[in-house]
MARMARGU-503763 format. One record per residue: residue in one letter; x, y, z of N, C-alpha, C in turn. Coordinates in steps of 0.05 Angstrom, whole numbers, plus 5000, padded with zeros to 4 digits. Each point is the difference from the previous one (the first is absolute). Example, Ala and Ser with C-alpha at 12.3 -4.5 7.8 and 13.67 -1.06 7.14 Angstrom:
BEGIN
A526448865156498250245000501850245000S499350214986501650245001498550225014
This chain:
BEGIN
X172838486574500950154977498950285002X502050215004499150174988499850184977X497550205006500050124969500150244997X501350194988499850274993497350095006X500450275006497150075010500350274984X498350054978500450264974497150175007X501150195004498350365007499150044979X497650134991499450114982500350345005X500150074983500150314995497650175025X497549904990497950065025500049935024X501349805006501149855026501450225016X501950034985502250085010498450365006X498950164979499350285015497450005021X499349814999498249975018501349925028X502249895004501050035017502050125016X500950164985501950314999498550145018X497449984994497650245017500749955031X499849705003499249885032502850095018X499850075036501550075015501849695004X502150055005502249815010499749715009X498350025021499449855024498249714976X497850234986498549854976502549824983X501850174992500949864970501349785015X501550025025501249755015498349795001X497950015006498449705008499449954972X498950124985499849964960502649804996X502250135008502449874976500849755024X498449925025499949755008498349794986X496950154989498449824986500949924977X501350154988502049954973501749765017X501150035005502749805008498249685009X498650035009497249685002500650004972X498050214981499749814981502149894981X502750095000502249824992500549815013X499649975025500549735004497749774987X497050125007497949764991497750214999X499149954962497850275003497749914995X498649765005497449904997499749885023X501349945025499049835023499750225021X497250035007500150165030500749855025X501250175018502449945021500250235008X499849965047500250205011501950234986X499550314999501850144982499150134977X498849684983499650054971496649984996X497750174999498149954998499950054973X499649764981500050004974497149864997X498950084982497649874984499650084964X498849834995500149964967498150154993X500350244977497050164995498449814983X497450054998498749794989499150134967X500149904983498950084973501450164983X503049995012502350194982501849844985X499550154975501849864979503050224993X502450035006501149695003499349925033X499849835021500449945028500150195015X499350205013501050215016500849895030X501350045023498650005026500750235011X499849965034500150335007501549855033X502250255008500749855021498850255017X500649955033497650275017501949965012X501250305003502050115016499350295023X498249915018498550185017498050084983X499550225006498350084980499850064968X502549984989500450004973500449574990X499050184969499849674982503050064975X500449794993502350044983499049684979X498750114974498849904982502449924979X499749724999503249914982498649724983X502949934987499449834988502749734995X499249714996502749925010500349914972X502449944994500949904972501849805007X500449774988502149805003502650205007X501650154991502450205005500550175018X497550195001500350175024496150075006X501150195027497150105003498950274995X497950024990500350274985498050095013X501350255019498150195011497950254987X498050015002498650184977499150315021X498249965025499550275011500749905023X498550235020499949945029498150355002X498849815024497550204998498849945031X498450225016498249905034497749894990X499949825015497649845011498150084988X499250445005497550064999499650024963X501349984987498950054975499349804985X501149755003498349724994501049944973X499849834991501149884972498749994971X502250134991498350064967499949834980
């Protein structure tokens, strides 16, 4: 089953910034998580953040994280952000 995969506003200009080559492998990690966005699998390095209400996880797409959240309906993307600035 898949599920809609919904950008947020910050999502989305934060990724406007990044060169080509970047947003291509991005809108592959997107495309994992419609197919299955809580099971990690070669591709999909997904893990569950710990102590976030509602659920967060974060999938790792080279050096960038893409911080989401799943809902029975769709998956709702919140930022995306590198490695080096770490999680708030």
């Amino acid at each position: 089953m898949t599920r809609p995969v919904l950008v947020s506003t910050t999502f989305r200009q934060q990724f406007h910034k990044l060169d080509s080559a970047t947003q291509a492998r991005l809108q592959e990690g997107l495309a994992a998580l419609a197919e299955d966005p809580v099971t990690p699998r070669p591709g999909a390095d997904i893990r569950s953040l710990r102590s976030t209400v509602p659920p967060k996880h974060r999938l790792r797409v080279g050096s960038y994280r893409i911080i989401y959240i799943v809902e029975p309906e769709a998956v709702k993307v919140l930022e995306l952000f590198r490695r080096g600035r770490g999680y708030r």
